[in-house]
C-alpha positions as CSV (number, residue, x, y, z in Angstrom):
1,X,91.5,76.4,97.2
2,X,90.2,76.5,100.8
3,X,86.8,78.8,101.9
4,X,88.5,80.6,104.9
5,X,92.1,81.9,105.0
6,X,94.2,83.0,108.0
7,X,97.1,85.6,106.9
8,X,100.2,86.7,108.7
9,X,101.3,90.1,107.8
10,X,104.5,91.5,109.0
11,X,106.5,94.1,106.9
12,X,110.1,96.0,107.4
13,X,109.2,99.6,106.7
14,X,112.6,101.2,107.8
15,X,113.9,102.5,104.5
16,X,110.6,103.7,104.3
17,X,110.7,107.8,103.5
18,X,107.3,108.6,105.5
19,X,108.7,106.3,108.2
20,X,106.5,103.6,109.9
21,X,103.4,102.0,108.3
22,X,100.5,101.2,110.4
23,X,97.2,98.9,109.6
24,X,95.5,101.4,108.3
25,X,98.3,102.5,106.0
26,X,97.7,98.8,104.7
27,X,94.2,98.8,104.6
28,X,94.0,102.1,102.9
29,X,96.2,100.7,100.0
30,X,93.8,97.8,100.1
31,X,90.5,99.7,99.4
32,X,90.8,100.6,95.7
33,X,91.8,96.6,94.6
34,X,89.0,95.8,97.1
35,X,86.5,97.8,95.0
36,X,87.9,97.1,91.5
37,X,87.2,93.7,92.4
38,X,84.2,94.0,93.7
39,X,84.7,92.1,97.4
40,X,82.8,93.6,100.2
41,X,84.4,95.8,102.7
42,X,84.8,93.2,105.4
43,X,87.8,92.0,103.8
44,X,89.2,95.4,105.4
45,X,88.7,94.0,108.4
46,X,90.7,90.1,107.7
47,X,93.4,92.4,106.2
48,X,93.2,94.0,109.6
49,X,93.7,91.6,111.5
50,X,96.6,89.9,109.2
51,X,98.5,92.7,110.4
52,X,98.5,91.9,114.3
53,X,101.3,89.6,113.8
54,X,102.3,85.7,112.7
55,X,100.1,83.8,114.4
56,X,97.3,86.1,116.1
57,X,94.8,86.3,112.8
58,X,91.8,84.6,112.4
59,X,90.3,82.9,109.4
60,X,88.7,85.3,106.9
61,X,88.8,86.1,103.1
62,X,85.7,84.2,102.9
63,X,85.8,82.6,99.0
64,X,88.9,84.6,98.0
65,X,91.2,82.2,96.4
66,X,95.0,82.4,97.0
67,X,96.2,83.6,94.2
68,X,93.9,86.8,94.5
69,X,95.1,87.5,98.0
70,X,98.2,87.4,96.3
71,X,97.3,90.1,93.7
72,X,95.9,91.8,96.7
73,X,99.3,92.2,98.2
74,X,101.6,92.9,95.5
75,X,99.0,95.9,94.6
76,X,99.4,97.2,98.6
77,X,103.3,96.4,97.9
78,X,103.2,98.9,95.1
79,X,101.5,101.4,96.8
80,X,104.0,101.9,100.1
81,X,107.5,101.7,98.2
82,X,110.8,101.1,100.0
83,X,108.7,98.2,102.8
84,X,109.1,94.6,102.8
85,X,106.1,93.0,103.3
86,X,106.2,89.4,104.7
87,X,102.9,87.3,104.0
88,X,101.9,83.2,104.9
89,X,98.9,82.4,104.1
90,X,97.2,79.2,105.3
91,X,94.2,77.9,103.7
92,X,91.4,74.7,105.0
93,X,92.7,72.3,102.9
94,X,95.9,70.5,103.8
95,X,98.7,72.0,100.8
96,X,96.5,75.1,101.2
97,X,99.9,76.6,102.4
98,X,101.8,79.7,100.7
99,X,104.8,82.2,101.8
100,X,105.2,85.1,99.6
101,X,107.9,88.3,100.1
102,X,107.3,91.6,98.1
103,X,108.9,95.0,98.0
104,X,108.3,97.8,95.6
105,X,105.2,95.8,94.0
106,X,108.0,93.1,93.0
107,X,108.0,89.1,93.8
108,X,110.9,88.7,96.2
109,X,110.0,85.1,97.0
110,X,107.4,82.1,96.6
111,X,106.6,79.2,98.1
112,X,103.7,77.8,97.7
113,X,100.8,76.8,97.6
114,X,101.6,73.4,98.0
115,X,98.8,72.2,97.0
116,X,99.6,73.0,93.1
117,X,102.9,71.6,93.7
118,X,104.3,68.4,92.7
């Protein structure tokens, strides 16, 4: 598990019935896990920037392991039905590498990480 994570957050929302999502659509179906969990409120701000597109976030999540970023996004998943979300989360550490694909709250696909592979 690394410290820091970056996370790339892309999402298909066009069978979605309120019709496109934005950031704060995402965020908003963030805050409740964020406070049942008890992680401050500048997580908002890494999911934030997750959602800029592959590539443009910057390291954040600051001790949140993988697998609870994870949770995190199969909660938001649940909350915006009928999108695709698309996730890739890299960590510090070398395997710290994970792909994930969720719709409707439900595990599409998993890769990752590749660190507990093997």
């Amino acid at each position: 598990m690394s410290y820091y994570s970056i996370l790339d957050l892309a999402w298909d929302d066009s069978d979605y019935p309120k019709g496109s999502i934005s950031a704060k659509d995402i965020t908003d179906a963030a805050a409740p896990y964020l406070e049942a969990s008890g992680w401050h409120s500048d997580v908002l701000k890494d999911i934030e920037s997750a959602t800029r597109g592959f590539g443009s976030s910057e390291p954040g999540f600051n001790g949140i392991p993988s697998f609870a970023l994870i949770d995190m996004l199969q909660q938001i998943s649940r909350q915006l039905p009928n999108v695709t979300f698309f996730a890739r989360g890299l960590g510090e550490e070398f395997g710290d590498i994970w792909l994930r694909r969720f719709r409707d709250g439900e595990l599409l696909e998993a890769i990752g990480p590749l660190a507990e592979e093997g």
